[in-house]
Backbone as numpy.savetxt, mean C-alpha at the origin, in Angstrom:
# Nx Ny Nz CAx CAy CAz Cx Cy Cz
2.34 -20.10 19.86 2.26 -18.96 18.96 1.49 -19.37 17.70
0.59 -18.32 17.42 -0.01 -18.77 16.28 0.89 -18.85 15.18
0.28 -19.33 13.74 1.06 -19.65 12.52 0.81 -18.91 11.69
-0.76 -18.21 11.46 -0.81 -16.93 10.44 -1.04 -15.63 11.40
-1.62 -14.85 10.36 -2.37 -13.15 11.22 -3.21 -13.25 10.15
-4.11 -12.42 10.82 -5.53 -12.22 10.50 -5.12 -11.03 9.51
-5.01 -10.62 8.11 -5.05 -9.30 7.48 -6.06 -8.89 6.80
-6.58 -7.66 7.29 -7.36 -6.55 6.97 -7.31 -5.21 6.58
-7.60 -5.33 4.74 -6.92 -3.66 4.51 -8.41 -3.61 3.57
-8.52 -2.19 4.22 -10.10 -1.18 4.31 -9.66 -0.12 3.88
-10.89 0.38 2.91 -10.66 1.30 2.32 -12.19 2.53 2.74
-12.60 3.69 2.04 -13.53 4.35 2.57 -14.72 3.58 2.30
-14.64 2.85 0.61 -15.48 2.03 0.42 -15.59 0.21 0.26
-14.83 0.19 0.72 -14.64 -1.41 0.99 -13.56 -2.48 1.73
-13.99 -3.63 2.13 -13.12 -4.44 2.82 -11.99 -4.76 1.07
-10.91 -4.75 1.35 -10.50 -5.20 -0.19 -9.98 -6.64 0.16
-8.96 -7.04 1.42 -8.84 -7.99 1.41 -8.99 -8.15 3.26
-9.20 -9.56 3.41 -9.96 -9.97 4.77 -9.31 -11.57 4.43
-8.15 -12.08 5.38 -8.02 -13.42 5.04 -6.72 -13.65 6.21
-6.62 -14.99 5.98 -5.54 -15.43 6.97 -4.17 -15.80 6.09
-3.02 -15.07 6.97 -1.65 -15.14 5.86 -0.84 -15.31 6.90
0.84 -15.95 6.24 1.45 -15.83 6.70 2.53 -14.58 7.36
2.63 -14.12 6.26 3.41 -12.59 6.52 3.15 -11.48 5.56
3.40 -10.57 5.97 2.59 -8.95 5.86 4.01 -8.09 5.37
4.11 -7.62 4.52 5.14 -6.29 4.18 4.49 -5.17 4.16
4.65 -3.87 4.26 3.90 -2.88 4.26 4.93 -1.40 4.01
4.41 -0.31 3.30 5.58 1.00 3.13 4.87 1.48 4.01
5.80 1.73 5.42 5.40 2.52 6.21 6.23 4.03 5.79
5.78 5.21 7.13 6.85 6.16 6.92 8.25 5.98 7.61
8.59 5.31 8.09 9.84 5.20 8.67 11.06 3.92 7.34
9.93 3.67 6.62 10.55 2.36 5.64 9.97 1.63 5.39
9.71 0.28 4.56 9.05 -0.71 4.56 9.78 -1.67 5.93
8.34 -2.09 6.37 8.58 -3.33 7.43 7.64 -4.31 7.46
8.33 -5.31 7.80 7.40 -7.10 7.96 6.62 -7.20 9.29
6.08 -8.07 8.91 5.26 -8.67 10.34 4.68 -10.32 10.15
5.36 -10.80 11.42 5.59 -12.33 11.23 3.97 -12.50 12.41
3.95 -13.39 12.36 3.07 -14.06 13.68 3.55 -14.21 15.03
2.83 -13.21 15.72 3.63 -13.09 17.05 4.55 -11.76 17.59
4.23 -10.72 16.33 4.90 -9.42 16.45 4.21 -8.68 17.45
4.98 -8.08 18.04 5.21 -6.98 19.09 3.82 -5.69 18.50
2.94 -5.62 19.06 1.83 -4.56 18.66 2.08 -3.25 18.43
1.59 -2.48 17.64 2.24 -1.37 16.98 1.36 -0.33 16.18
1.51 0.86 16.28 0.64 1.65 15.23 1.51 2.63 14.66
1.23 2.96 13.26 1.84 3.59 12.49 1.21 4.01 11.15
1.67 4.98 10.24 1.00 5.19 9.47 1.72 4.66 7.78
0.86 4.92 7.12 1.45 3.79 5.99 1.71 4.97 4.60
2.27 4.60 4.22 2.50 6.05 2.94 2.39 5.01 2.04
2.23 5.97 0.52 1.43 5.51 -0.41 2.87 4.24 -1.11
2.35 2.75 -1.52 3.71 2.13 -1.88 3.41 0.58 -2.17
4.03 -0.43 -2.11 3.19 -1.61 -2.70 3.22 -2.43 -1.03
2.08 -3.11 -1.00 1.59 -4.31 0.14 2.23 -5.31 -0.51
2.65 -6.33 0.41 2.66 -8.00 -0.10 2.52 -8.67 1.35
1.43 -9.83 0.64 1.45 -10.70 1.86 1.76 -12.26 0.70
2.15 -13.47 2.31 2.06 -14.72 1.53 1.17 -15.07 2.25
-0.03 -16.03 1.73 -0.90 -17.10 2.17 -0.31 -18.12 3.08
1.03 -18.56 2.72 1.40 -19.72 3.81 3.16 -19.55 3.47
3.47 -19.74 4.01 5.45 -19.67 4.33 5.71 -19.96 2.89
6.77 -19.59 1.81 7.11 -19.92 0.42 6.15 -19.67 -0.61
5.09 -19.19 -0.40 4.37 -19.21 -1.20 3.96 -18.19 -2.16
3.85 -17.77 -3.21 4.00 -16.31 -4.40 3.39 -15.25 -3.75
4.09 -14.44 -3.47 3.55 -13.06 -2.68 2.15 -12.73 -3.35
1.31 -12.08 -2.69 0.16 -11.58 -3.49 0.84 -9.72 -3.66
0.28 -8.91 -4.14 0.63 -7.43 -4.20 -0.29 -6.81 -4.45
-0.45 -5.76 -3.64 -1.52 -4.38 -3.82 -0.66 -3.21 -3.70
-1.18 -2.28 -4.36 -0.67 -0.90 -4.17 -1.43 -0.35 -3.05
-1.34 0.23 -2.39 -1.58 1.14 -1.40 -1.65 2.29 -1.06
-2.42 3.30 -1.06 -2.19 4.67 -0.47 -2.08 4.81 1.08
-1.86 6.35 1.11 -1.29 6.74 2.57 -2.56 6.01 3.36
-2.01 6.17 5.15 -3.64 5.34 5.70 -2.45 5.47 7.32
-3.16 3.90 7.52 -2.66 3.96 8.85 -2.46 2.02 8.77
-1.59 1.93 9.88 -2.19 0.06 10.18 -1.85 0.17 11.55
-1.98 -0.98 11.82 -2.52 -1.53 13.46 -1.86 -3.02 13.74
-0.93 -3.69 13.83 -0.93 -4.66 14.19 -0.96 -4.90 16.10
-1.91 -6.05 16.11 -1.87 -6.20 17.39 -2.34 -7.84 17.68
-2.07 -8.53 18.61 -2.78 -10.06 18.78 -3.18 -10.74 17.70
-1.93 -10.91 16.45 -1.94 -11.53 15.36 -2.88 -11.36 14.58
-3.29 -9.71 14.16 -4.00 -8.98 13.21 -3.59 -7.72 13.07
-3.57 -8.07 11.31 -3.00 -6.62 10.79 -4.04 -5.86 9.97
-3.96 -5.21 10.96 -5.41 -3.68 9.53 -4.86 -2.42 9.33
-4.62 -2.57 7.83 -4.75 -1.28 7.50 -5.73 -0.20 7.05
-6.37 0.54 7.48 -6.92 1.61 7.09 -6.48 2.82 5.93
-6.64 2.70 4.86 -5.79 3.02 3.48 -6.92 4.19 2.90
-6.39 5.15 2.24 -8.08 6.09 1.30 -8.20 4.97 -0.04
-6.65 4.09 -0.38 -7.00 3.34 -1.61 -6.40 2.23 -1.68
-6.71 1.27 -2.73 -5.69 -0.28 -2.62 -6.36 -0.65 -3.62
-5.49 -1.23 -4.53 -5.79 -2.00 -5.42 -4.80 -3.50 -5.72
-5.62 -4.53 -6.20 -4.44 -5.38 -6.90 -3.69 -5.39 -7.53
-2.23 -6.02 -7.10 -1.73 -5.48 -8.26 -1.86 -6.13 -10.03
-2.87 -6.88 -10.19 -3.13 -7.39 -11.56 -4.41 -6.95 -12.02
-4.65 -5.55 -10.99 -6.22 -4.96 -11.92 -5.46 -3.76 -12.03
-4.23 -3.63 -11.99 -3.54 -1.77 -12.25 -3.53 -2.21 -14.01
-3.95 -0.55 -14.42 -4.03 -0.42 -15.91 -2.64 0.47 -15.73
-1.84 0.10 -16.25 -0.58 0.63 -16.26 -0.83 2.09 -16.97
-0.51 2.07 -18.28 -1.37 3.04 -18.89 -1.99 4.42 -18.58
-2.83 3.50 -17.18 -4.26 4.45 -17.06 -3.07 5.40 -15.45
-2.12 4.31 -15.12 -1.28 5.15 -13.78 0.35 6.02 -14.46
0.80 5.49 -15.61 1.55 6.44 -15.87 1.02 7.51 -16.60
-0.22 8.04 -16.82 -1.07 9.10 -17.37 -1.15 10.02 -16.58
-1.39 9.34 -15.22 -1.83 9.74 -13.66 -0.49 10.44 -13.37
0.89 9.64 -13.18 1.68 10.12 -13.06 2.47 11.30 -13.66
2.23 10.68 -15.68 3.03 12.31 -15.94 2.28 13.99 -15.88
0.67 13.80 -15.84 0.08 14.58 -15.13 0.38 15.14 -13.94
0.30 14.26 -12.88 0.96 15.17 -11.75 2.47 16.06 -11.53
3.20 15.09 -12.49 4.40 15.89 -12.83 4.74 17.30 -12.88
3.90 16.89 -14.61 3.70 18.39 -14.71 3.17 19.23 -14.45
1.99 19.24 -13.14 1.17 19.97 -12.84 2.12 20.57 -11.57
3.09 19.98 -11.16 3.76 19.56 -10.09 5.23 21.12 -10.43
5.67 20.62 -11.72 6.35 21.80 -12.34 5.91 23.29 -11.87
4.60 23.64 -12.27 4.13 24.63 -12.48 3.79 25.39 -11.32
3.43 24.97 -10.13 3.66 24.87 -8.14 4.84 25.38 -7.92
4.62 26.38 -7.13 5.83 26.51 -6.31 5.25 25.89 -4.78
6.05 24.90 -4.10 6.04 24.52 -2.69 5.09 24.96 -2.17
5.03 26.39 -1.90 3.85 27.38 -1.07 2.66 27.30 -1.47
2.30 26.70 -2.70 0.89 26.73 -2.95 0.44 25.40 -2.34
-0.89 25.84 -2.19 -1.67 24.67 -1.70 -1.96 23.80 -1.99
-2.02 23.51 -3.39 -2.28 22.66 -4.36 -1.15 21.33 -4.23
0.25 22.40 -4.20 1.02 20.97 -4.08 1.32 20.16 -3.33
0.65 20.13 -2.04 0.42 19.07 -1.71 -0.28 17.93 -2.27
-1.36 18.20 -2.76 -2.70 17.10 -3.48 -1.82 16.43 -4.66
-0.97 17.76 -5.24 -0.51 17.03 -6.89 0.60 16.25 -6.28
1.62 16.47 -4.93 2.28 15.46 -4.77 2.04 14.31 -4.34
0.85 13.88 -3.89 0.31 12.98 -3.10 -0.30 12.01 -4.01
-0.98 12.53 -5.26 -1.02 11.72 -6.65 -0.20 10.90 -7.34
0.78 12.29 -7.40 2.22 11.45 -7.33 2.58 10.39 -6.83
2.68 10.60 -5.81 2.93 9.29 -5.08 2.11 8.10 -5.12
1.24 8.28 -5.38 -0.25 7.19 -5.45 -0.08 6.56 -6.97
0.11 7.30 -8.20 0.43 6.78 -9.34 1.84 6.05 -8.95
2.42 6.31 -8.55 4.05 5.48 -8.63 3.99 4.51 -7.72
3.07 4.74 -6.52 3.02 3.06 -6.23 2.39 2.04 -6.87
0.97 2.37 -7.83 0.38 1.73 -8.62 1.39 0.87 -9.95
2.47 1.94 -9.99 3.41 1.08 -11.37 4.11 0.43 -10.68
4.59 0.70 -9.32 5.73 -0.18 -8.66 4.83 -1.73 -8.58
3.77 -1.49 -7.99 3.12 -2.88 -7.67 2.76 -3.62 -8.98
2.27 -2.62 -9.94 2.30 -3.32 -11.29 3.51 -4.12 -11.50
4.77 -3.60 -11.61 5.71 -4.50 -12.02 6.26 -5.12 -11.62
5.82 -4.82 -9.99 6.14 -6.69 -9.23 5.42 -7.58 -9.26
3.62 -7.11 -9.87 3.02 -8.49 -10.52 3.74 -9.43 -12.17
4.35 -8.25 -12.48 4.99 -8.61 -13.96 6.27 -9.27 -13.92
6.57 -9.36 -12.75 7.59 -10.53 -12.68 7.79 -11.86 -12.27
């Protein structure tokens, strides 16, 4: 059995990360779940929330935020297909709780039935994974 997986998370405009790790966390929709070397192949889709992988067994998680997407693990490679991802030590905190109390309140003003709220909840969600991953780089 191999010792890492191959991880690959793609965005519309770029590879963001491409490297060999030990283990993979990911917010799927059913929950967050791991993936070791040697996992059982799988597709699913990923909702918006923080990534962590380690480089080698014990070693300081890395963290990205993530939007909704999809991943793929299969023959000790994981890709996710994401609309966004960032690190989590290039999030402008700031610039995502702005994001967030915006959608809020735009979010207020929606009733369910409009069309809109879908997009403003989905922001939502995209700003609040950006602070979550922020403040698991801050620890």
């Amino acid at each position: 059995m191999a010792e890492t997986l191959t991880l690959e998370v793609v965005t519309p405009d770029r590879r963001v990360v491409q490297e060999e790790v030990a283990e993979v966390t990911a917010p799927g929709i059913l929950g967050e779940f791991g993936v070791l070397p040697g996992h059982v192949a799988f597709l699913t889709q990923v909702k918006p929330g923080v990534l962590t992988y380690r480089r080698s067994a014990g070693a300081t998680p890395v963290i990205l935020a993530v939007s909704e997407g999809f991943v793929e693990v299969a023959q000790d490679k994981v890709t996710l297909l994401v609309n966004s991802s960032e690190p989590a030590d290039e999030i402008d905190r700031a610039r995502a709780e702005a994001a967030r109390d915006r959608a809020s309140e735009k979010l207020k003003a929606l009733s369910p039935e409009d069309q809109a709220s879908a997009d403003v909840q989905a922001a939502l969600y995209r700003a609040e994974a950006r602070l979550a991953a922020s403040a698991k780089e801050l620890h």
